[in-house]
C-alpha positions in Angstrom: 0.0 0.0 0.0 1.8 3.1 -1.1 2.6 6.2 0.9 1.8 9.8 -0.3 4.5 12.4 0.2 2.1 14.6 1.6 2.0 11.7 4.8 5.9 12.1 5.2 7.0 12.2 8.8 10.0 11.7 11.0 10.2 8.3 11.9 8.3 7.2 8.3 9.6 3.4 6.9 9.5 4.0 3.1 10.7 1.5 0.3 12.8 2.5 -2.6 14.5 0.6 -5.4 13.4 -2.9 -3.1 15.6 -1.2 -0.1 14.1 0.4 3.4 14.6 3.3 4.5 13.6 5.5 7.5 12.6 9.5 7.1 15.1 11.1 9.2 14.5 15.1 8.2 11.7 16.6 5.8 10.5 19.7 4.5 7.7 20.6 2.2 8.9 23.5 -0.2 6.1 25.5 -2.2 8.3 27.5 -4.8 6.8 30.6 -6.5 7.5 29.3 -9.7 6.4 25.5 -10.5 5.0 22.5 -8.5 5.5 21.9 -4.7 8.2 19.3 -3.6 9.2 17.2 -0.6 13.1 17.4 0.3 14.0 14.5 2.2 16.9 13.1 4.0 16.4 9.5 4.3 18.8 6.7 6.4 19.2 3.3 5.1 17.7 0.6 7.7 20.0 -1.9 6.1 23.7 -0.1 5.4 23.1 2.9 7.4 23.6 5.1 4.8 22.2 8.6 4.9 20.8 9.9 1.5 19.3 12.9 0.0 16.1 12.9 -2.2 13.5 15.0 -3.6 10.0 13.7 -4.9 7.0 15.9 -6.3 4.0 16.7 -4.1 1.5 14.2 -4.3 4.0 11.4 -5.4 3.3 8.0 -3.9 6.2 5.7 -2.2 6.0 2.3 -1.2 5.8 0.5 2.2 8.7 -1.9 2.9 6.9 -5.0 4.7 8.9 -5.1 7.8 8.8 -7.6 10.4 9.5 -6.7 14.4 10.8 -9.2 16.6 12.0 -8.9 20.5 15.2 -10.4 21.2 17.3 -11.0 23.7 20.9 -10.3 23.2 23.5 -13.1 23.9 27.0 -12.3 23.3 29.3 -11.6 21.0 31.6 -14.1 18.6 34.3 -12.8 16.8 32.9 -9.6 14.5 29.3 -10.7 15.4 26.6 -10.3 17.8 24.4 -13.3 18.6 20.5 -12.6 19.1 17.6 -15.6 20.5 14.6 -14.9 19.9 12.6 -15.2 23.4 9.8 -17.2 22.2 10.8 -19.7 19.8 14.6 -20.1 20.9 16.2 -19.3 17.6 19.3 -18.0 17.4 20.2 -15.0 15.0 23.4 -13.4 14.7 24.2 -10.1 12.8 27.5 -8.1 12.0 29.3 -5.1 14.0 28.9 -3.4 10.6 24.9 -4.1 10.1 24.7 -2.3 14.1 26.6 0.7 13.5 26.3 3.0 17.2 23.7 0.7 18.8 26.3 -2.4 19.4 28.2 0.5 22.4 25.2 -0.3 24.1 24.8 -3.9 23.9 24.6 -5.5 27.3 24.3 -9.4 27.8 21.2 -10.8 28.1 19.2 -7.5 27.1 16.0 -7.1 25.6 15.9 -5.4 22.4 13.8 -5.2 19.2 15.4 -6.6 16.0 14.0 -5.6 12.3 13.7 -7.8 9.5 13.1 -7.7 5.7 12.5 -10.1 3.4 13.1 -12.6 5.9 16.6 -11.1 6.6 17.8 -9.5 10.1 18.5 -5.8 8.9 18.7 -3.3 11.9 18.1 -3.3 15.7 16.2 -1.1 18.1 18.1 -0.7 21.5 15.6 1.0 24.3 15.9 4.9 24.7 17.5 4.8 27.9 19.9 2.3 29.3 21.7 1.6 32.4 25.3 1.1 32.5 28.0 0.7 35.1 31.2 3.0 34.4 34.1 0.9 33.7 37.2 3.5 33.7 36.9 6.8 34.7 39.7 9.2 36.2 38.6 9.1 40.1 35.8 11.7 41.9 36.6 14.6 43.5 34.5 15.3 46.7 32.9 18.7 46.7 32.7 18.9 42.5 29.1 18.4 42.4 28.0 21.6 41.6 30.8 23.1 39.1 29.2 21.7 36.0 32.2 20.1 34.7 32.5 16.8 33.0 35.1 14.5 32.1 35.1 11.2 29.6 33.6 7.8 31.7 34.5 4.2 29.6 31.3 2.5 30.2 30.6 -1.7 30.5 30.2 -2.2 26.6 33.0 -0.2 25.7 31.0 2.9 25.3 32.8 6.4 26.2 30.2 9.4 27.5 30.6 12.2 29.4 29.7 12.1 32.6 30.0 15.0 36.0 33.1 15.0 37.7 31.7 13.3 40.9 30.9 10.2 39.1 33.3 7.2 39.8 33.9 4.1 38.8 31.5 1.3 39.5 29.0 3.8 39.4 25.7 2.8 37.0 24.5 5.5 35.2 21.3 5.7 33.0 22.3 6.9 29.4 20.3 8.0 26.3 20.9 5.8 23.5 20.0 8.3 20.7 22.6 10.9 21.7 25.0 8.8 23.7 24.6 11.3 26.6 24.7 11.1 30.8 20.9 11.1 31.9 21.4 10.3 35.5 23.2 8.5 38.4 21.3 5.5 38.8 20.7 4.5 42.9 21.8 1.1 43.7 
């Protein structure tokens, strides 16, 4: 069931050329001179990639028929990541490449949501917010709670944020997974 460009939003899963792609940035443009157009900026849900394209107003686009599946992550082997899916125990492994950011916040045994197309694992969702216990971190300094500073914290999965100076490690810390930024000290 095709899409018109006049239903484009953020967030949008549209097919082009057999390939999915997510609607990352839009803007309708109404030029004084000839027809309306959509400018979009799209992101590849299987490589990643981040592309530019323009379609007329009123153009249709296809749907990609995507399936959802929650998964629990395993561990990693070699350059891949090992997935089970929680109902049916099958096992599905995908490459450091295919999850790009998301694998720094990959945590054994974590629930997450995994995307397929055609039959093939293409992209994972990680949750919004996870919580993670600092790793390395150059040691607190009592009394520096209120200076606003921050200074680089090596999380669990190998993930580096910044983090306020008071933080130490062994500390777990709640951290937004679509900016890679220091939410909040977790209490433990």
């Amino acid at each position: 069931m095709p899409v018109s460009t006049t239903e484009f939003r953020n967030g949008l899963k549209i097919e082009l050329e057999g390939e999915p792609y997510v609607i990352v940035e839009f803007q309708h443009v109404k030029p004084g001179k000839g027809g309306a157009f959509v400018r979009t900026k799209m992101k590849s849900l299987k490589s990643g990639n981040v592309i530019d394209r323009t379609f007329r107003s009123g153009e249709k686009v296809g749907v990609p028929e995507l399936e959802e599946k929650t998964m629990q992550y395993l561990y990693a082997a070699d350059k891949d990541r090992v997935f089970m899916d929680t109902s049916s125990y099958e096992q599905t492994s995908m490459s450091e490449k295919q999850l790009g950011d998301s694998i720094s916040y990959l945590k054994e045994n974590m629930e997450i949501k995994i995307l397929y197309h055609k039959g093939a694992a293409i992209n994972i969702e990680v949750p919004m917010f996870v919580e993670l216990k600092i790793a390395r971190t150059d040691p607190g300094v009592r009394g520096d709670t209120a200076s606003g500073g921050s200074k680089p914290a090596t999380l669990e999965t190998g993930a580096v944020v910044k983090v306020p100076l008071y933080m130490n490690e062994g500390d777990v810390i709640k951290v937004d997974t679509r900016t890679g930024t220091f939410i909040e000290r977790v209490k433990q």
